[in-house]
N, C-alpha and C positions, 0 to 999 in steps of 0.2 A: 795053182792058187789064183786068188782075184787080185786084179791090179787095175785102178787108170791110169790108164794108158794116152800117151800124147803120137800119135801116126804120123804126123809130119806138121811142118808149122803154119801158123795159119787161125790161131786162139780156140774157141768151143768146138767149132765142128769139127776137129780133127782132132777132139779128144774123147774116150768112149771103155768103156770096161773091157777087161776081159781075160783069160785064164791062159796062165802063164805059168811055165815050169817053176818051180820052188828053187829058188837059188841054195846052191852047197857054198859053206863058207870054205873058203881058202886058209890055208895054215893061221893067218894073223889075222885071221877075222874070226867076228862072232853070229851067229844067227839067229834074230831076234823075232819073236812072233808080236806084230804091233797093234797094239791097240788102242794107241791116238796118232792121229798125224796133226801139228799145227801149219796152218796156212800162212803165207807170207808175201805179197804182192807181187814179189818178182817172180812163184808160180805160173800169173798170167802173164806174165811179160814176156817170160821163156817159152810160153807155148806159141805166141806170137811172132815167137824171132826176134823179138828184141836185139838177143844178147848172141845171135847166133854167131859173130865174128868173137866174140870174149869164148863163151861156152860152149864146147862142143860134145854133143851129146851123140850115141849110137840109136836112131828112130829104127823105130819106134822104141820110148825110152817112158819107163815110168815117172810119173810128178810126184812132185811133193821130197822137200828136205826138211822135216825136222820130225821125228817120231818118239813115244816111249812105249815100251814093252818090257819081253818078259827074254830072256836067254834061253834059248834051247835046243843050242849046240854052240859047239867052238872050238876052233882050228887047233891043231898040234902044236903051234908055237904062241896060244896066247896065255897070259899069266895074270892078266888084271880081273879075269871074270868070268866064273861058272856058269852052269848050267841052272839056273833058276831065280837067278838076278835079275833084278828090275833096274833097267839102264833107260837114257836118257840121250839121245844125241842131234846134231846137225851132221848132213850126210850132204851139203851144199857145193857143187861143181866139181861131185862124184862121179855123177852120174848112175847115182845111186837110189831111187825112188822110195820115198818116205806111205806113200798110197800105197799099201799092198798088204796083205795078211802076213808074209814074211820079210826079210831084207837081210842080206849080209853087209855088215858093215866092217870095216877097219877098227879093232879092237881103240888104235889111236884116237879115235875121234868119239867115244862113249865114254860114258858116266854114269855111277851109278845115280840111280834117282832119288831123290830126297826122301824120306820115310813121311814125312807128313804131307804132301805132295801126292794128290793120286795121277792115273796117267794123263787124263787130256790135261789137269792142270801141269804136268812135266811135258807135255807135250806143245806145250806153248812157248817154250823158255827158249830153246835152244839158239834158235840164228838171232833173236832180236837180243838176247844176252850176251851170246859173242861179241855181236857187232856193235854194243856197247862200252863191252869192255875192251874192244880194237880198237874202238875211238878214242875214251875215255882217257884207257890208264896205257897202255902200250904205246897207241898213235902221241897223245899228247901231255899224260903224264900230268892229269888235272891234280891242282891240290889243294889244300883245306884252307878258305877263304877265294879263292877264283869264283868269277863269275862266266857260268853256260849258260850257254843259248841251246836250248832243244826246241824245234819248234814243232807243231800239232801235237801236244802235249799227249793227246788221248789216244794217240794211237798205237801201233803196236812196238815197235821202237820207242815213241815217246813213254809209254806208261813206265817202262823197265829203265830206260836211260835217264830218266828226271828222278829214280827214285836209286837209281847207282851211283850218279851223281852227287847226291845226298849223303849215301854214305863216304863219299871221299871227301866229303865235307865243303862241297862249294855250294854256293849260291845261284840258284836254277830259276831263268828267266823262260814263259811258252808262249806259245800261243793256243788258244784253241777258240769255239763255238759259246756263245752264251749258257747251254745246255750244259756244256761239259767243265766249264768253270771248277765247280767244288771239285769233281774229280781228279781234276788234275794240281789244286790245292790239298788234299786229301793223300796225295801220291809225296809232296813235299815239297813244289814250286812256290816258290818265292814273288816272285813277279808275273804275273798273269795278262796278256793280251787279250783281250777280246778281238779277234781279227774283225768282226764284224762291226765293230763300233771306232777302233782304232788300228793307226800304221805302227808298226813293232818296232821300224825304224824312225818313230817321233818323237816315240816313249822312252826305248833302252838306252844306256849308255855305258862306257868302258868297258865292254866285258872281254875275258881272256878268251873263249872258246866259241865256237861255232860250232854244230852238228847238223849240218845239210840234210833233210829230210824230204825239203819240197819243192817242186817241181816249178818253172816259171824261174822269175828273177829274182827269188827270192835271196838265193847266196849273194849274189851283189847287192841286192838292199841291205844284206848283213854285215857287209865290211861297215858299214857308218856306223855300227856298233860297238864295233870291235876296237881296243887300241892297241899302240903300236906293240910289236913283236908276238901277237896271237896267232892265233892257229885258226884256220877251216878244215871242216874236215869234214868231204860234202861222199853220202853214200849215192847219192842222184848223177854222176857226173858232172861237169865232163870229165870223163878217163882222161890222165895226161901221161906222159912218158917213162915216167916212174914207173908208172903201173904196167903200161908195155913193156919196159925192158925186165922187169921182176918175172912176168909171164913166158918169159923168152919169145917175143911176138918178132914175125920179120919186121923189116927196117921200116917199108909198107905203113904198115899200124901204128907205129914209133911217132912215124909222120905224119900220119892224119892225127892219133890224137894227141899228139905236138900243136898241131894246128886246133884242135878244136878247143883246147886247153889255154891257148896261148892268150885271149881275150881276156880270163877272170884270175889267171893267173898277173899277169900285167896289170892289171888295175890293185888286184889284191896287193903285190908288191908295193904300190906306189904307195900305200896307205901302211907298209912296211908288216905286214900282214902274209901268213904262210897256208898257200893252201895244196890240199893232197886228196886223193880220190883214193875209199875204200874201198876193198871189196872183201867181203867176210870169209874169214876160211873156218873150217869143221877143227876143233882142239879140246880135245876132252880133258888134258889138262885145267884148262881154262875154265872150264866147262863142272870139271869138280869144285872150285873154289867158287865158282859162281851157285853150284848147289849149297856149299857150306852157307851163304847167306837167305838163299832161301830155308834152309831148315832151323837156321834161328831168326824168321819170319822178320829180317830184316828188309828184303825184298818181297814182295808178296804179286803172286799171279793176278795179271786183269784179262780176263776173260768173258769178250761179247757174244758170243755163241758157241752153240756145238750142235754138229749135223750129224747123223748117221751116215756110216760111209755107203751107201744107196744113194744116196743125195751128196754125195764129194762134188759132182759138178755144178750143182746149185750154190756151195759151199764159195767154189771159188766166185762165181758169177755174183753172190754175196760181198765177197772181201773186194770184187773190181770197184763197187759205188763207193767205195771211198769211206764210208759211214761208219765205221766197226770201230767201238771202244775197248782199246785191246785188242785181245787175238779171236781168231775164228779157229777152227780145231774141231777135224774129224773124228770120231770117235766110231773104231771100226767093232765092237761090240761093247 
């Protein structure tokens, strides 16, 4: 089967097509023939080694975690899903490649797809909904009347977390681009930044919640938002030792990001403020109740492009500029 393929790290030039035995699902797996994959920034991150001490992958290792498809095959021990099911998953620090004609996945970590929902739009949902609702409701437990902070409203987290948000019934402050304004009013933001015209931290005030999304010093600009006994909850870093010791990381990694952590944790304290570093995990549990709101279009797909999977590597080199409203999402036929 076709796959891209990542050969060793090092970002585009050491990522490139090619034909690849068909994976056999294992007892409690299902094998899904895919016909979208949604793209996610930390794609190119991990082809670059980013994340090489977090995530370890077997290289050469296929890209891409979030796919929907069709079932057709499944292990002896699964019970949640036939043979001709339209399922829906995150396959995220699997090491399980979402890029490929077929994938077996952990029946654990699928879902079926939403009936009105076609595939690249199911194929967009999976990590940036998860990792919403990790934040949201599991990590911080948002409730009706709280005020979030999501900031780049328009992206691909933002579009889905400002409009989750919503449904648990708080008050959604963003930022985004003059361009993207309505949309991310239109998703159900309450509060609108223009980053370009104004500072976020001049304008907001009291809010309970933080969703870390950007890069720079932004999460520290966010405590003066925040009042006292709220939450951060940054998916950008820094990792802190929570996250090392849940991973089972040597003492090593504990320590460094003990250390790297120790700066914005300390400050965030002093402001009596709680912060924690995501990292989204694959729960098809999670993952079916997050479909149940998309299929009564409580939630609704935003979607900036779709590439043919010919063009997967242009795809990602698309989603690197930063610019994409929504998700990008390959669409392998």
């Amino acid at each position: 089967m076709k796959a891209l393929i990542l050969k060793r790290y090092g970002g585009p030039n050491q990522i490139s097509f090619a034909d690849i035995p068909r994976p056999v699902p294992k007892a409690d797996e299902i094998l899904v023939q895919v016909h979208a994959a949604g793209l996610n920034p930390i794609d190119n991150m991990i082809s670059k080694g980013t994340f090489k001490p977090i995530i370890r992958l077997k290289l050469p290792s296929t890209l891409g975690s979030d796919l929907a498809g069709t079932v057709v095959e499944v292990g002896s021990r699964v019970t949640r899903f036939k043979v001709g099911d339209f399922v829906f998953a995150s396959t995220f620090d699997l090491d399980i490649g979402a890029l490929a004609e077929f994938a077996a996945i952990p029946e654990s970590v699928a879902a079926l797809k939403p009936a009105n929902l076609d595939f690249v739009q199911a194929a967009s949902i999976p990590m940036v909904s998860l990792t919403s609702w990790q934040a949201l409701k599991e990590r911080s437990n948002v409730k009706p009347g709280q005020k979030v902070f999501i900031p780049a409203g328009s992206g691909g987290i933002g579009t889905f977390a400002i409009q989750l948000a919503k449904y648990f019934g708080a008050k959604v402050g963003t930022t985004t681009s003059t361009g993207n304004v309505d949309l991310v009013r239109s998703l159900g933001a309450d509060e609108v930044i223009d980053y370009k015209k104004q500072e976020f931290e001049e304008v907001l005030k009291d809010y309970d919640f933080v969703l870390g999304t950007v890069r720079g010093d932004a999460i520290e600009k966010s405590l003066q938002i925040l009042k006292p006994n709220s939450k951060v909850v940054s998916l950008i870093g820094p990792p802190d030792v929570v996250f090392a010791r849940a991973r089972g990381m040597n003492f090593l990694m504990k320590f460094v990001f003990g250390l790297l952590s120790r700066k914005i944790i300390g400050r965030a304290g002093k402001r009596r403020v709680g912060y924690s570093f995501l990292f989204v995990r694959p729960d098809g549990e999670q993952l079916t109740k997050i479909a149940e709101l998309l299929q009564t279009e409580t939630i609704r797909p935003v979607i900036d492009q779709t590439f043919p999977f010919e063009q997967a590597k242009e795809a990602l080199a698309y989603l690197e500029k930063g610019r994409a409203k929504g998700k990008v999402v390959v669409q392998m036929k």
